[in-house]
C-alpha positions in Angstrom: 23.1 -32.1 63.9 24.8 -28.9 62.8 25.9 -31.3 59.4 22.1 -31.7 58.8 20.9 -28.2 59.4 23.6 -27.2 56.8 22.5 -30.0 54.5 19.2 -29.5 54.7 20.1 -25.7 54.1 21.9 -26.2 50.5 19.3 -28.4 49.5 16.6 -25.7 49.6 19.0 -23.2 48.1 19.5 -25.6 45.1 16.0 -25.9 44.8 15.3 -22.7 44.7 18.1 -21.6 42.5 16.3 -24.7 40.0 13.2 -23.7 40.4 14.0 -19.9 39.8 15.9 -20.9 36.4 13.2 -22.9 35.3 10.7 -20.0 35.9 12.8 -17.9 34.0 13.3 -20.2 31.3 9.5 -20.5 30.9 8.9 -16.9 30.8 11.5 -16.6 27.9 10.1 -19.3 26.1 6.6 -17.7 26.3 8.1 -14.2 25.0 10.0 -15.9 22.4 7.0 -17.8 21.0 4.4 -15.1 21.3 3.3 -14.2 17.9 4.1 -10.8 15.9 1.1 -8.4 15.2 1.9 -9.5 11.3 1.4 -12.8 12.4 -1.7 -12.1 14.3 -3.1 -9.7 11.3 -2.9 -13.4 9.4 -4.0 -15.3 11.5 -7.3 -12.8 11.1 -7.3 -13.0 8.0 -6.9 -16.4 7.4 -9.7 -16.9 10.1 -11.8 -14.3 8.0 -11.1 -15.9 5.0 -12.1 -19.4 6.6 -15.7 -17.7 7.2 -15.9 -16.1 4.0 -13.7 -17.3 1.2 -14.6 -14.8 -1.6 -13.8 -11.7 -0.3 -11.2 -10.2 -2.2 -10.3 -7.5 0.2 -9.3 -10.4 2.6 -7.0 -11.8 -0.3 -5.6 -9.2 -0.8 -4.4 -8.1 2.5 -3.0 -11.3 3.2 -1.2 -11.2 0.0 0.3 -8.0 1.1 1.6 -9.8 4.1 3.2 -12.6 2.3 4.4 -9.7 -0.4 6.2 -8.2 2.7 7.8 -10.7 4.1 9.0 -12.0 0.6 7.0 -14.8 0.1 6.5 -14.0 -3.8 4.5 -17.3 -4.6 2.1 -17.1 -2.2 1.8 -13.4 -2.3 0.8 -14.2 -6.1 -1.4 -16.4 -5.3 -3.7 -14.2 -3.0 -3.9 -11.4 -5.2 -4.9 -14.0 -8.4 -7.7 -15.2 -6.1 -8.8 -11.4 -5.2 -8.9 -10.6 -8.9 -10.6 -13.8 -9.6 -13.2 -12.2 -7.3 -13.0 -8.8 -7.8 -11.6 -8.9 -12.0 -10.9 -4.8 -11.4 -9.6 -4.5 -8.1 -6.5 -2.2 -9.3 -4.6 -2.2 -6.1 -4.6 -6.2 -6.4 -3.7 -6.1 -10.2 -0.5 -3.6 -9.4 0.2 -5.8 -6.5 0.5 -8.9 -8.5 2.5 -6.9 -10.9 5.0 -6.2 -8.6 5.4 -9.7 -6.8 5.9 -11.0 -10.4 8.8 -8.6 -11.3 10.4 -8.9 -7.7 10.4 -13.0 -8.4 12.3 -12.7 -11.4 9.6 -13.8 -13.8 10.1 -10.1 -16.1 8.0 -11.5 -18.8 5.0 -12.5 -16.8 5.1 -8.7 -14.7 5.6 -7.5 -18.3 2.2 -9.3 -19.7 0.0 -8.5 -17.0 0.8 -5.0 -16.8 -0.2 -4.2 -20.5 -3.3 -6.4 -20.0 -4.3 -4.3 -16.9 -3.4 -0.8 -18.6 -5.4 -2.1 -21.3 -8.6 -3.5 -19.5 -8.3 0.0 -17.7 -8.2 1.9 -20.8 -11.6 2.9 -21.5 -12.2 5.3 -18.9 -10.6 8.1 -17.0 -11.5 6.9 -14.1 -9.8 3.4 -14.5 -6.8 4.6 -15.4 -6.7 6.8 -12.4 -7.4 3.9 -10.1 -4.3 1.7 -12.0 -2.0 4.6 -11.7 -2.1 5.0 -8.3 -2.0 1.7 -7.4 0.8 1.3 -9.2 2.9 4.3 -7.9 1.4 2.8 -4.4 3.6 -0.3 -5.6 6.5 1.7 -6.9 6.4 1.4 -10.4 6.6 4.5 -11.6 7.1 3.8 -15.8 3.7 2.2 -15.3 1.6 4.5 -13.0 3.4 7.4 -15.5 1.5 5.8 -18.7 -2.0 5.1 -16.8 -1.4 9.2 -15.5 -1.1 10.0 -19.0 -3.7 8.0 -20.8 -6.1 9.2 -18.2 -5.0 13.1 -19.1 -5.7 12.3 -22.5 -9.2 11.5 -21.6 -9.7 13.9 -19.2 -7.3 17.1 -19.9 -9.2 19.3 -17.5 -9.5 17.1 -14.4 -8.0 19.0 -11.6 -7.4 15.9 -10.0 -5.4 14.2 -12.3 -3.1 17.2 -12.6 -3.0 17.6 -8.7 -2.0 13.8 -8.5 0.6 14.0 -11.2 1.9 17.2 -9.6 2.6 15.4 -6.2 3.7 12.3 -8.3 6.6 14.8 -9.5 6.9 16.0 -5.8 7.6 12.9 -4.4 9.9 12.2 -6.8 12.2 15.2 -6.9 11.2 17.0 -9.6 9.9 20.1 -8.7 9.8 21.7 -12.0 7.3 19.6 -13.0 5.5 19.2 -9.9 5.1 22.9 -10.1 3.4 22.9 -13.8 0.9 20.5 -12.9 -0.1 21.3 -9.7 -0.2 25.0 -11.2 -2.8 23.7 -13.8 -4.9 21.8 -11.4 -5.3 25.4 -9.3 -6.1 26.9 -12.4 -9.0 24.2 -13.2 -9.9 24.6 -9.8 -8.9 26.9 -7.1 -10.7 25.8 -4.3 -7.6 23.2 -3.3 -6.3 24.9 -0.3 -3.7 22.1 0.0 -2.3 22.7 -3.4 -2.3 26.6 -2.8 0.0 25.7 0.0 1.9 23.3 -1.7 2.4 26.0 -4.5 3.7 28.2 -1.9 6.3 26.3 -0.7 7.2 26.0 -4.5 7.9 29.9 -4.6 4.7 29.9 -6.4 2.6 33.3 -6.2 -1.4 32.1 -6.6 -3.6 33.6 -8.3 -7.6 32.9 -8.6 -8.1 32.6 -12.3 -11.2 34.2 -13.6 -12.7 31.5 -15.5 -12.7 27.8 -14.1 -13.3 24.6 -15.2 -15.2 21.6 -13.1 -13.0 18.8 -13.2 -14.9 15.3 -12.8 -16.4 14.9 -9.3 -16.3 11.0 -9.7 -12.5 11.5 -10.2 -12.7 13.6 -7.2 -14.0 11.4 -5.4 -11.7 8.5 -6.6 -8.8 10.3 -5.3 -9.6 11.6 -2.3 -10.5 8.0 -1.0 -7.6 6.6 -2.2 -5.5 9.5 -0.2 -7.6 8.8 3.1 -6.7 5.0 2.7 -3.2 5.6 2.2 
């Protein structure tokens, strides 16, 4: 009888030593297969893009994800559809550009840059958009020759000096940064932020007499772009 008890005894104890390690075994499965909140944001998006195909905001966003995780063909892909939606949609082009040159295919990145820079080349305001898309992206010699072409059309924007100014900052080169950011106060001294930033530069500010109104659709341009990133 005492045989049996102790029987009986081990045999629940190896049940519940089984059924314990299968519990636990679930439970790490479950965590192990729960998805990531980039997989989720794709999962979105793909659903999104299920509902409505030609939105190239969608595209491109998803394209960033791919671009992220290194997936250069498919990141491509997305931002070709975005732009076949939306032909100006800058942060798609620079994108695009950048997925190209990170794949190895130099001539390609190469040929679609100087078609954007050139599509953008007509306005200020175009170039302004490419340029800081591009520097979003990290390619500086490109986002350098959009800021540059877009002085040229508009020497007094404040805005365009202000942007080049922190391009410089970010960068390193405070010597610069400081002459550019400089001129924007002068075109405009109502930018606390850059009478700050000339501060920390060693910078004494001064309200210039005479000021010139840079564009307000450049403003505008930039400052949405900033809130975004």
């Amino acid at each position: 009888m005492k045989s049996k008890r102790q029987f009986i005894g081990l045999m629940f104890l190896i049940c519940t030593l089984v059924f314990t390690g299968c519990a636990s075994n679930r439970t790490n499965t479950s965590k192990e297969l729960a998805p990531t909140p980039a997989e989720q944001e794709k999962a979105a998006l793909l659903k999104q893009l299920d509902r409505k195909f030609e939105d190239p905001e969608g595209h491109y966003n998803l394209g960033k994800l791919y671009q992220a995780d290194g997936l250069w063909s498919q990141a491509e892909h997305e931002f070709t559809i975005a732009l076949s939606f939306d032909p100006v949609h800058r942060p798609a082009q620079a994108a695009r550009v950048k997925v190209l040159q990170d794949s190895g295919d130099k001539a390609s990145s190469e040929f679609s840059a100087d078609f954007y820079m050139n599509q953008a080349s007509t306005t200020a305001e175009s170039l302004l958009r490419l340029a800081m898309a591009f520097q979003k992206e990290m390619l500086d010699e490109y986002a350098m020759a959009c800021y540059q072409q877009a002085l040229r059309l508009a020497p007094n924007s404040a805005k365009i000096h202000r942007q080049m100014g922190y391009y410089y900052l970010s960068r390193g080169d405070r010597a610069r940064a400081q002459d550019y950011l400089t001129r924007s106060f002068q075109l405009d001294p109502k930018q606390p932020e850059v009478a700050g930033e000339l501060g920390r530069l060693g910078v004494p500010v001064r309200i210039p007499r005479k000021t010139q109104n840079s564009t307000k659709k450049l403003d505008k341009i930039v400052e949405k772009s900033n809130k975004t990133n």
